[in-house]
C-alpha positions as CSV (number, residue, x, y, z in Angstrom):
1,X,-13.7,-22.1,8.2
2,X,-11.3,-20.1,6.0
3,X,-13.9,-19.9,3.2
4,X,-16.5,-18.5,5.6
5,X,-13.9,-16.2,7.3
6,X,-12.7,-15.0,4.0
7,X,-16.4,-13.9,3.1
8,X,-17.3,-12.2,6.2
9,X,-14.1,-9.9,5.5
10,X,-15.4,-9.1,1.5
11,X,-18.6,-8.5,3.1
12,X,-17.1,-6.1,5.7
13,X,-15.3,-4.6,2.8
14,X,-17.9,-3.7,0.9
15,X,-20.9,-2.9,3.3
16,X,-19.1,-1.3,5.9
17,X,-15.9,0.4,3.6
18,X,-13.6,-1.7,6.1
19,X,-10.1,-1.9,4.3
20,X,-9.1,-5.7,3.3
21,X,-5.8,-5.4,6.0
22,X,-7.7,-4.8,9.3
23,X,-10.6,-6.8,8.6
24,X,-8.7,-9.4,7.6
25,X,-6.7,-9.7,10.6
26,X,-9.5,-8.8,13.0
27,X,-11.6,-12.0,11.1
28,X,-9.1,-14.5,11.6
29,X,-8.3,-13.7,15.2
30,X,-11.7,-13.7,15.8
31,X,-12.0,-17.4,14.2
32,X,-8.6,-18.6,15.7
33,X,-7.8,-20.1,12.6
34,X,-4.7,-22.4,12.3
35,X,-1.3,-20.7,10.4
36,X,-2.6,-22.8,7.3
37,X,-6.0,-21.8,7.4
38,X,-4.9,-17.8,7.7
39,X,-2.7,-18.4,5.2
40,X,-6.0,-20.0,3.1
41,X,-8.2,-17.1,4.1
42,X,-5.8,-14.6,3.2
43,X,-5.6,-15.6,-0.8
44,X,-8.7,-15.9,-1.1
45,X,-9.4,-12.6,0.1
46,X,-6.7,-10.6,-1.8
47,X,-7.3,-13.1,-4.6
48,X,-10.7,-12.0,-5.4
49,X,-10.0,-8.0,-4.7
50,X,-7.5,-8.3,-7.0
51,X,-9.5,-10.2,-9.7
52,X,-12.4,-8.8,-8.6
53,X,-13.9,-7.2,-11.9
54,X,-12.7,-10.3,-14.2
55,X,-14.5,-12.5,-11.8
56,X,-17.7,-10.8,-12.2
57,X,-17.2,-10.7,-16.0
58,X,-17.1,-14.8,-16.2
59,X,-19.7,-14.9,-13.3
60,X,-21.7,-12.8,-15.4
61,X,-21.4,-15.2,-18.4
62,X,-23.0,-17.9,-16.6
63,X,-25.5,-16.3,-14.5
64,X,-29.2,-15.1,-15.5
65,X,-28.4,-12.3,-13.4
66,X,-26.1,-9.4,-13.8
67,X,-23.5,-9.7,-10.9
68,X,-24.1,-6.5,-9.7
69,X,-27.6,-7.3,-8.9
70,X,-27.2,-9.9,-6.8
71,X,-27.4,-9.6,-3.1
72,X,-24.1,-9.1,-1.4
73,X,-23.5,-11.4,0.3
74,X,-24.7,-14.1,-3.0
75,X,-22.3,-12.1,-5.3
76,X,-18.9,-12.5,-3.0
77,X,-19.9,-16.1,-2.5
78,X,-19.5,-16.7,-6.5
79,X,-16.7,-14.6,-6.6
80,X,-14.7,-17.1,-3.7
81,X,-16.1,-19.7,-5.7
82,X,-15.1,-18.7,-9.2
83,X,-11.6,-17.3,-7.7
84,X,-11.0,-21.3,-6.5
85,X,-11.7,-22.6,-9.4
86,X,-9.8,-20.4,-12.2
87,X,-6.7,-19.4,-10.0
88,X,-6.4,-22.4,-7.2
89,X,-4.9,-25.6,-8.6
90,X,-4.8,-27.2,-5.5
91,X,-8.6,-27.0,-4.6
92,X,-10.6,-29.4,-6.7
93,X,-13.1,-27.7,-9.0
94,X,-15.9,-29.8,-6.9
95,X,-14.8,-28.6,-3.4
96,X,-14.8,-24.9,-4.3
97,X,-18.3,-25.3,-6.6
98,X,-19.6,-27.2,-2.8
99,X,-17.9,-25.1,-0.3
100,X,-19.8,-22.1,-2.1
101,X,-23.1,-23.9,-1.7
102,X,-22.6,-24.4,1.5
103,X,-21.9,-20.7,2.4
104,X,-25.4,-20.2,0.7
105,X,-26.9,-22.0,3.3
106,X,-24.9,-20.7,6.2
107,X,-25.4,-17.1,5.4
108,X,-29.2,-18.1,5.0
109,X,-29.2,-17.7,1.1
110,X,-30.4,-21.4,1.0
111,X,-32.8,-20.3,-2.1
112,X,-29.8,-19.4,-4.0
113,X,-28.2,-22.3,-3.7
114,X,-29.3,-23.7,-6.5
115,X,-28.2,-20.8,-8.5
116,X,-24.6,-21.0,-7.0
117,X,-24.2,-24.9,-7.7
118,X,-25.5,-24.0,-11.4
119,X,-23.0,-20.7,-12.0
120,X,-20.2,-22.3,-10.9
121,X,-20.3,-26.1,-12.3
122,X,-20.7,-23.8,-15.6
123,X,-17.5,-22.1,-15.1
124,X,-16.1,-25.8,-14.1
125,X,-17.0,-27.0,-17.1
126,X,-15.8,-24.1,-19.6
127,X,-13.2,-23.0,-17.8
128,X,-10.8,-24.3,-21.0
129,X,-13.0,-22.1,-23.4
130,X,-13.2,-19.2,-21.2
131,X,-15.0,-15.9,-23.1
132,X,-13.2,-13.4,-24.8
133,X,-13.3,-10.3,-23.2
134,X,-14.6,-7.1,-25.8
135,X,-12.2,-5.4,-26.8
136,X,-13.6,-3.0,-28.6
137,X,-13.2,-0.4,-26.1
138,X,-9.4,-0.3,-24.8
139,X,-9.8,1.1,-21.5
140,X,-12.9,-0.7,-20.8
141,X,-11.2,-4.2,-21.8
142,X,-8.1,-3.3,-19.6
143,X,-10.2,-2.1,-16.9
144,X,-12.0,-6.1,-16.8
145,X,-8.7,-7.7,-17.8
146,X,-6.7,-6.5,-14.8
147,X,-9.5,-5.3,-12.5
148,X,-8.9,-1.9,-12.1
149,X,-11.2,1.0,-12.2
150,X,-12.0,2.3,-15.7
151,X,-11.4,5.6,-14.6
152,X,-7.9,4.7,-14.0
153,X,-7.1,3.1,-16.6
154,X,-8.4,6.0,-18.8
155,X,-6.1,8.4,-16.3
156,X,-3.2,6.2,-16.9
157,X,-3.1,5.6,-21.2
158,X,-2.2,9.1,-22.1
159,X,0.6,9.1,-19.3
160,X,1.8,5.8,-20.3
161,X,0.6,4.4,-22.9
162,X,-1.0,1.3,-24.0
163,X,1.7,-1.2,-23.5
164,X,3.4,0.1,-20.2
165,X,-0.4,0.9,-18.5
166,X,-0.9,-2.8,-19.0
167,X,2.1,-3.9,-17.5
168,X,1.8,-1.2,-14.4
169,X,-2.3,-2.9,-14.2
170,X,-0.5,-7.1,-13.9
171,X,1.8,-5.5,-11.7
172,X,-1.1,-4.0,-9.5
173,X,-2.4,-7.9,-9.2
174,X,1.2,-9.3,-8.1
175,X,2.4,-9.9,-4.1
176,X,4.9,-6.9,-3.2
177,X,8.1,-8.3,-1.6
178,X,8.8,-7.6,2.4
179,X,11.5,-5.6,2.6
180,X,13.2,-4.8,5.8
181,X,15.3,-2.0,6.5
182,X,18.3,-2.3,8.5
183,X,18.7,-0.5,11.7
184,X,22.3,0.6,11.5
185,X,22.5,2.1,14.7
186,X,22.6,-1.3,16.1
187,X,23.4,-4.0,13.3
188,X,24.1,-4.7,10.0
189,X,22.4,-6.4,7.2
190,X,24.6,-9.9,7.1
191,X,24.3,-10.0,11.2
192,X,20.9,-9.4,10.7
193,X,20.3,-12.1,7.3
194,X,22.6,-14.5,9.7
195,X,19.8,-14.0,12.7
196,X,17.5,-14.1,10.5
197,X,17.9,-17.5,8.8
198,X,18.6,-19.0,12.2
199,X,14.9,-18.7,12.6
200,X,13.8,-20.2,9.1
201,X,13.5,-16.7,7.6
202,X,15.4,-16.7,4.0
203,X,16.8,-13.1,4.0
204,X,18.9,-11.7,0.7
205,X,20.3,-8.2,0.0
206,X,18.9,-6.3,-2.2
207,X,20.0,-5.6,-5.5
208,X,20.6,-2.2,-5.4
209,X,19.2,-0.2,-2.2
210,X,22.1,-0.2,1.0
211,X,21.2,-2.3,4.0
212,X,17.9,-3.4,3.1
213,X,16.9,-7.7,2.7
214,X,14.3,-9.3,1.0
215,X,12.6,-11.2,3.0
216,X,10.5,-14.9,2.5
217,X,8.8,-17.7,4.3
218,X,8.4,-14.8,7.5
219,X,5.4,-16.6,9.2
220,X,4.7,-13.8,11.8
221,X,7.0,-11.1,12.2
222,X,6.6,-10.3,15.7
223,X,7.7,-13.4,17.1
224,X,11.0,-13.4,15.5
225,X,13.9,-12.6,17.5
226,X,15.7,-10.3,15.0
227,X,12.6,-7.9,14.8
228,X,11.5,-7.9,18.5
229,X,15.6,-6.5,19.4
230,X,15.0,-3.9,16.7
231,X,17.3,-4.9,14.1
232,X,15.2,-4.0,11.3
233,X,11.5,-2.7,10.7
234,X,9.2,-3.4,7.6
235,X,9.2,-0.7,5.2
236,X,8.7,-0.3,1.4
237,X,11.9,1.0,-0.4
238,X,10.2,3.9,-1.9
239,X,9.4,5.8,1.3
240,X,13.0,5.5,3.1
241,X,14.2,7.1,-0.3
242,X,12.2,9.7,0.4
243,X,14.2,10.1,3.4
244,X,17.4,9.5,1.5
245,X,16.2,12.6,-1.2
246,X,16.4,14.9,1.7
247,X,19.7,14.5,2.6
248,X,18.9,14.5,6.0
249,X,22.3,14.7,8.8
250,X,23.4,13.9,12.4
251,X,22.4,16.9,14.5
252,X,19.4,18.7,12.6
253,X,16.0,18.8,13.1
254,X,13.1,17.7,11.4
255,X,9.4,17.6,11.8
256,X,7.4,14.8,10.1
257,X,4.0,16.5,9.9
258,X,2.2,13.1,9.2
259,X,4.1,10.7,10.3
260,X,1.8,7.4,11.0
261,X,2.4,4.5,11.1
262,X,6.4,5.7,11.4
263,X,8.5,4.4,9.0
264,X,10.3,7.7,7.7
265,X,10.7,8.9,10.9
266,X,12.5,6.0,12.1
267,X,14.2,5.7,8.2
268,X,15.7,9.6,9.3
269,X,16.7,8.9,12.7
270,X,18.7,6.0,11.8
271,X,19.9,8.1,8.9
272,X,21.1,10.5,11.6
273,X,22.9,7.8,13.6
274,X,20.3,8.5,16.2
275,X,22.3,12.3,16.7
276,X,19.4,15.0,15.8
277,X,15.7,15.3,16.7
278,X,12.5,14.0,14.6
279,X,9.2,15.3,15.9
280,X,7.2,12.7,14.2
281,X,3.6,14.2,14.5
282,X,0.1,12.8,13.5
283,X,-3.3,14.0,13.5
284,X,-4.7,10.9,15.5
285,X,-3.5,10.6,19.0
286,X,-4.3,6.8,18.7
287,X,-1.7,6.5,16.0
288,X,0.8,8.1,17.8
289,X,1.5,5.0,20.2
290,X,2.7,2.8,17.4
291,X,5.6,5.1,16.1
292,X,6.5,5.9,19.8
293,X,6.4,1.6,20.5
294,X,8.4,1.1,16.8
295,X,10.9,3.7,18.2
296,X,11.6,2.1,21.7
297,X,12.0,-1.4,19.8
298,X,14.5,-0.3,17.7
299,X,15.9,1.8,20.5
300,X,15.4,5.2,19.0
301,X,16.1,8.3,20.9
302,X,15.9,11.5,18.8
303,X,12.4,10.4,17.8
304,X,9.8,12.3,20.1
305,X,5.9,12.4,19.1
306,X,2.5,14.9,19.2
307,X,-0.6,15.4,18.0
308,X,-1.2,17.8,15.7
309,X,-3.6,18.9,12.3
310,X,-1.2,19.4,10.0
311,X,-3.5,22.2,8.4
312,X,-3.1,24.4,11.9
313,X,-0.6,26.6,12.4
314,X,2.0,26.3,15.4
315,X,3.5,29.3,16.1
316,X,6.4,28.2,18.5
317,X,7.5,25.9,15.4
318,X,7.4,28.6,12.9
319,X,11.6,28.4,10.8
320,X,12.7,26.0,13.2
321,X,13.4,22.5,11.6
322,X,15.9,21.8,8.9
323,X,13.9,19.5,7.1
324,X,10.0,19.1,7.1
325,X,8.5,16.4,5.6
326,X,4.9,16.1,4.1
327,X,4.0,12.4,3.3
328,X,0.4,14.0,2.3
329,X,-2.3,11.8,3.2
330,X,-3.5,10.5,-0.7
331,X,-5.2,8.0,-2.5
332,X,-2.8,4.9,-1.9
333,X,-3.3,4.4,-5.9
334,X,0.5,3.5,-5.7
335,X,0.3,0.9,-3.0
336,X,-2.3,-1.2,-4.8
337,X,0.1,-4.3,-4.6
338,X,-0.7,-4.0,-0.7
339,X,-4.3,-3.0,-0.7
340,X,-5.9,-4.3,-3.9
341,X,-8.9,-2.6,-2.6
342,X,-8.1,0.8,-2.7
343,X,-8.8,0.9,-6.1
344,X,-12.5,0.4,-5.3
345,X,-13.0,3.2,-2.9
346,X,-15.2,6.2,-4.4
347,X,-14.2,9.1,-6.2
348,X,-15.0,12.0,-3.9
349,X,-12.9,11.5,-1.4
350,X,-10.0,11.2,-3.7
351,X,-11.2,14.2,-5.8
352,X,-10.7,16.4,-2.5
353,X,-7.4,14.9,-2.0
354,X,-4.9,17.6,-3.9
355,X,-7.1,20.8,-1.5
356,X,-6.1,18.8,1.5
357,X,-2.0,17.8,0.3
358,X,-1.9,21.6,-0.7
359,X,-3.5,22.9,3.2
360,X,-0.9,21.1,4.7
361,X,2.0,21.4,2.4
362,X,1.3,25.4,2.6
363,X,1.5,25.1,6.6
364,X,4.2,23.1,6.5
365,X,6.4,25.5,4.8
366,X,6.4,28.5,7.4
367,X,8.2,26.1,9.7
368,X,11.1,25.3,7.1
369,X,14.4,27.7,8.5
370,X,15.8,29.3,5.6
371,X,18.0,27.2,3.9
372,X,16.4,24.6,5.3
373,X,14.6,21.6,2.9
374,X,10.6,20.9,2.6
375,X,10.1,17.7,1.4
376,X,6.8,16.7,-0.3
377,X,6.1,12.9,-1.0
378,X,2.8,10.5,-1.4
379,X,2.4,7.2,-2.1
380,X,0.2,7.8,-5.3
381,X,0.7,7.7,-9.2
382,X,-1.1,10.6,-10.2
383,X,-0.2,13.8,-11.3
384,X,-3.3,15.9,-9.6
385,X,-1.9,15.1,-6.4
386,X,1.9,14.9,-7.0
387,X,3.2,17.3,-9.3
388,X,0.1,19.4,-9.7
389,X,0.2,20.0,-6.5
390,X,4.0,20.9,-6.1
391,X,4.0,22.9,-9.1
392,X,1.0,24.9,-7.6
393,X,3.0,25.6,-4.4
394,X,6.0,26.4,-6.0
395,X,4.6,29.0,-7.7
396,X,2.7,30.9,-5.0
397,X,6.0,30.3,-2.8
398,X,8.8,32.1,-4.7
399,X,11.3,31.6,-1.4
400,X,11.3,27.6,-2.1
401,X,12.8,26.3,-5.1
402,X,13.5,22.6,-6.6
403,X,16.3,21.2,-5.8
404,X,18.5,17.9,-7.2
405,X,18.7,14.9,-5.2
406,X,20.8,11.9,-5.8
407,X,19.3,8.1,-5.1
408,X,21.3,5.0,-5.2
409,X,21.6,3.4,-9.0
410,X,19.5,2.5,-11.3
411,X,17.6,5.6,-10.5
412,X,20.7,8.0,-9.8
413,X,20.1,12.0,-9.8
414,X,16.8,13.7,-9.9
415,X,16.0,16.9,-10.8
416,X,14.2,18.1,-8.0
417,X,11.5,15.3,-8.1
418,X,10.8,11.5,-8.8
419,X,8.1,9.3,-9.7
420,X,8.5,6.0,-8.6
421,X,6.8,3.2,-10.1
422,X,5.8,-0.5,-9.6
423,X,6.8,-1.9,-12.7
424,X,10.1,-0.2,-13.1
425,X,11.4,0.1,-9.3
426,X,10.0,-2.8,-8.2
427,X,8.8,-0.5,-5.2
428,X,5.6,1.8,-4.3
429,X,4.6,4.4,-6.4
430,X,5.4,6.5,-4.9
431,X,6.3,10.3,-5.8
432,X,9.4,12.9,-4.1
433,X,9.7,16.3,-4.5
434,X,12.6,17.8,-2.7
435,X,12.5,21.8,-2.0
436,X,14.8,24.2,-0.5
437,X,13.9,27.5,1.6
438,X,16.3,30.4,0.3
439,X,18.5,31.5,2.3
């Protein structure tokens, strides 16, 4: 049942552009599956996403069709397959070779059968004396090696280089670690690590950012004690120090002009000791109910919510907050730890990206007070949509300037702005650009 679960969720991903998460976790309710089984479906899903294009270069090797020819539903059944084999010690080469064969069948593919059983006991059988991937042509040898888009990898060499873009790509295929931030308005992290590993959760500080634990063996979240009293929530390191850059304090005001699912609104009202106001706004209504259910869990006052287009001007709001922050909607290239399938999603949309971060960042500004800070933040790596599109602001808005921020060590003071990044932070990408309305 995992297996077939598992391939109704790559088919969903690629026929209907559902994101991995979601249908993942829609697909397993909707099979009941066991804890084990999720936990099954769940590898296998990531798993291939994440190994996606070396898959289909081995599949490829095997098959008298090219991969990308194949019939949906035929191609993500070899990939499953192939991922058991190559990657899954545990699951005997047979049992992945006739599990596949048997999806054939079930998804009425029973013709291709055949060529499923044949493909696969290949790969069995050489999977010693795998092919060499060409690597005549860098990018494109990267680009198969580590599954990530060509175009990327060709964005990323001249920014990084050869050695450091291949260790950002292995660190795109890796698990992130869950990291929960502490809620200091009502605990601290050893109360909350002592909680915590009543309940079988292992919980350790981490190494360098304050009243945050690193969290394993977590089964489901929402039936732990320690999270349902709001003692901590789940958020990535990265964007509560984008919280920390701005330097928010107890008693301003700040407006969080996209704010879904929450996290840096709650990161600035705990910053605040719960003494200020954070009008945490979003342009869907529907999102809205989660931050205002995260806040009354971790029982958050100052945190109220609306809907709003961030693009739109408000004229009541207009030099009213002390801080305004833009987490820009982007293209997720720096979470690909989290959704390995991001970076399969088309161009275009992430092409019109940097028009829509600068719309909003632009509106944003008139309701900075002077003296107040704008900060801009996204959780991509690339330089069209993070400091392109800063720099481009700054110049058409001489009344902001950059301004120095200091984060906890190793990373330490920042000139105005930041670029997180997977392989050396061990968080997000993830980028920060602090400004400052003149006085």
């Amino acid at each position: 049942m995992s297996r077939e679960t598992a391939l109704r969720v790559l088919i969903a991903c690629r026929t209907n552009g559902a994101w991995a998460d979601a249908a993942l976790q829609a697909q397993i309710k909707r099979a009941a599956l066991s804890r084990r089984d999720a936990a099954l479906c769940s590898r296998l899903v990531y798993g291939v996403l994440q190994n996606q294009l070396l898959l289909d270069f081995y599949i490829g090797t095997y098959c008298s069709q090219r991969p990308d020819h194949l019939q949906p539903p035929l191609q993500d059944i070899l990939r499953l397959g192939a991922y058991q084999i190559l990657y899954l010690e545990k699951v005997p080469d047979s049992a992945a070779v006739n599990s596949s064969v048997e999806l054939a069948k079930h998804m009425k593919r029973g013709q291709a059968a055949g060529l499923v059983n044949a493909v696969l006991r290949k790969l069995s059988q050489n999977k010693d004396r795998l092919p060499a991937i060409p690597d005549q042509d860098e990018a494109k040898y990267l680009s198969i090696r580590y599954s990530h888009p060509k175009w990327l990898v060709k964005r990323l060499l001249p920014i990084l280089g050869r050695t450091e873009t291949e260790v950002f790509l292995a660190c795109g295929n890796t698990q992130p670690p869950i990291t929960a931030q502490i809620n200091t308005c009502r605990t601290t992290a050893e109360r909350t690590a002592e909680a915590l590993a009543v309940e079988g959760v292992r919980a350790e500080a981490h190494p360098w950012m304050p009243a945050c634990l690193l969290l394993s063996g977590t089964g489901d979240l929402e039936h732990v004690e320690a999270f349902q009293s709001g003692s901590f929530y789940i958020q990535d390191p990265a964007a509560r120090l984008s919280v920390m850059a701005s330097g928010i304090k107890p008693g301003e005001r700040m407006l969080d002009v996209c704010a879904a699912p929450g996290g840096k609104s709650f990161a600035a009202a705990i910053q605040m000791g719960d003494r200020g106001t954070v009008l945490a706004c979003d342009i869907h209504q529907n999102k809205l109910k989660r931050i205002h259910d995260g806040a009354a869990r971790l029982g958050l006052q100052s945190i109220e919510t609306t809907a709003v287009d961030g693009r739109i001007f408000r004229a009541e709001w207009e030099g009213r907050f002390d801080l305004v922050l833009v987490d820009a909607p982007c293209s997720g290239l720096g979470i690909i730890r989290k959704k390995p399938d991001i970076r399969y999603k088309k161009l275009d949309s992430l092409f019109a990206m940097p028009v829509i971060q600068r719309a909003i960042l632009d509106n944003a500004a008139r309701y900075v007070r002077p003296g107040g800070t704008l900060l801009y933040s996204t959780c991509t790596i690339l330089p069209e949509e993070n400091e392109e599109v800063s720099d481009g602001f700054l110049s058409e808005h001489p009344e902001f300037l950059m301004t120095p921020f200091t984060l906890p060590e190793p990373i330490g003071t920042c000139n105005g702005r930041m670029t997180l990044w997977p392989h050396r932070h061990q968080t997000d990408g993830f980028y920060i650009c602090r400004m400052t309305r003149r006085p």
